[in-house]
N, CA, C and O of each residue as an XYZ file, in Angstrom:
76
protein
N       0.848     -1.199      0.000
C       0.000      0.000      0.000
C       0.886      1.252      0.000
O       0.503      2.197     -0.691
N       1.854      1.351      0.590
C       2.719      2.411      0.922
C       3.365      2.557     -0.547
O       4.125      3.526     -0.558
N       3.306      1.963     -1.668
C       3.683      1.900     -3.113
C       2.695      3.161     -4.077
O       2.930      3.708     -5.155
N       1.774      3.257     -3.307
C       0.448      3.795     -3.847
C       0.987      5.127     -4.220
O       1.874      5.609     -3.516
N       0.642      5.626     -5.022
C       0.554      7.363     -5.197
C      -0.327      8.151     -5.631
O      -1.353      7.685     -6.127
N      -0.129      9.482     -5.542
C      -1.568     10.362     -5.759
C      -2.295      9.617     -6.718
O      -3.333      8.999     -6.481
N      -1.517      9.722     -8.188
C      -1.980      9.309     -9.421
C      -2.704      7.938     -9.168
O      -3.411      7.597    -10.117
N      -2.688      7.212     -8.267
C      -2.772      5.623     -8.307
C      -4.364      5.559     -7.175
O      -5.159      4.619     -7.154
N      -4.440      6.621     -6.480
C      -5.573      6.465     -5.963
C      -6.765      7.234     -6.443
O      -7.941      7.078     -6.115
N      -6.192      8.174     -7.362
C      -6.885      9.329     -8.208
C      -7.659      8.144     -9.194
O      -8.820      7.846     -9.472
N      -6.112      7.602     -9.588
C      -7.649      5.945    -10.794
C      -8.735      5.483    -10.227
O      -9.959      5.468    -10.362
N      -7.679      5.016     -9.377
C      -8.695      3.906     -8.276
C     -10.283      4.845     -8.409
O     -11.259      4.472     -9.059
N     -10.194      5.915     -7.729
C     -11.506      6.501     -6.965
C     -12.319      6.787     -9.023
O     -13.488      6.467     -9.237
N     -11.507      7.325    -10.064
C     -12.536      6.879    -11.383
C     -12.831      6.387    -11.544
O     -13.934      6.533    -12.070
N     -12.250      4.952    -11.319
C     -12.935      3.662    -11.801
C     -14.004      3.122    -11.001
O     -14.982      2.649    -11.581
N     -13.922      3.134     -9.229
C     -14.786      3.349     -8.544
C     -16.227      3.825     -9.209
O     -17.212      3.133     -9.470
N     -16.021      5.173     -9.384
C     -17.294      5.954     -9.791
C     -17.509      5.471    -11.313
O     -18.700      5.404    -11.616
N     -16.622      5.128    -12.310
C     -17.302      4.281    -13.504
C     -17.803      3.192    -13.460
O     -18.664      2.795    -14.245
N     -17.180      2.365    -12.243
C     -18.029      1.096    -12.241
C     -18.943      1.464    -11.887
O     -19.902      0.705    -11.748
């Protein structure tokens, strides 16, 4: 988790809301 970065949770939370 500590690998994670802005950019990487910024996807996460789009794809979230596209799924």
């Amino acid at each position: 988790i500590s690998s994670f970065s802005a950019v990487d949770i910024w996807h996460l939370s789009i794809c979230l809301k596209e799924g």
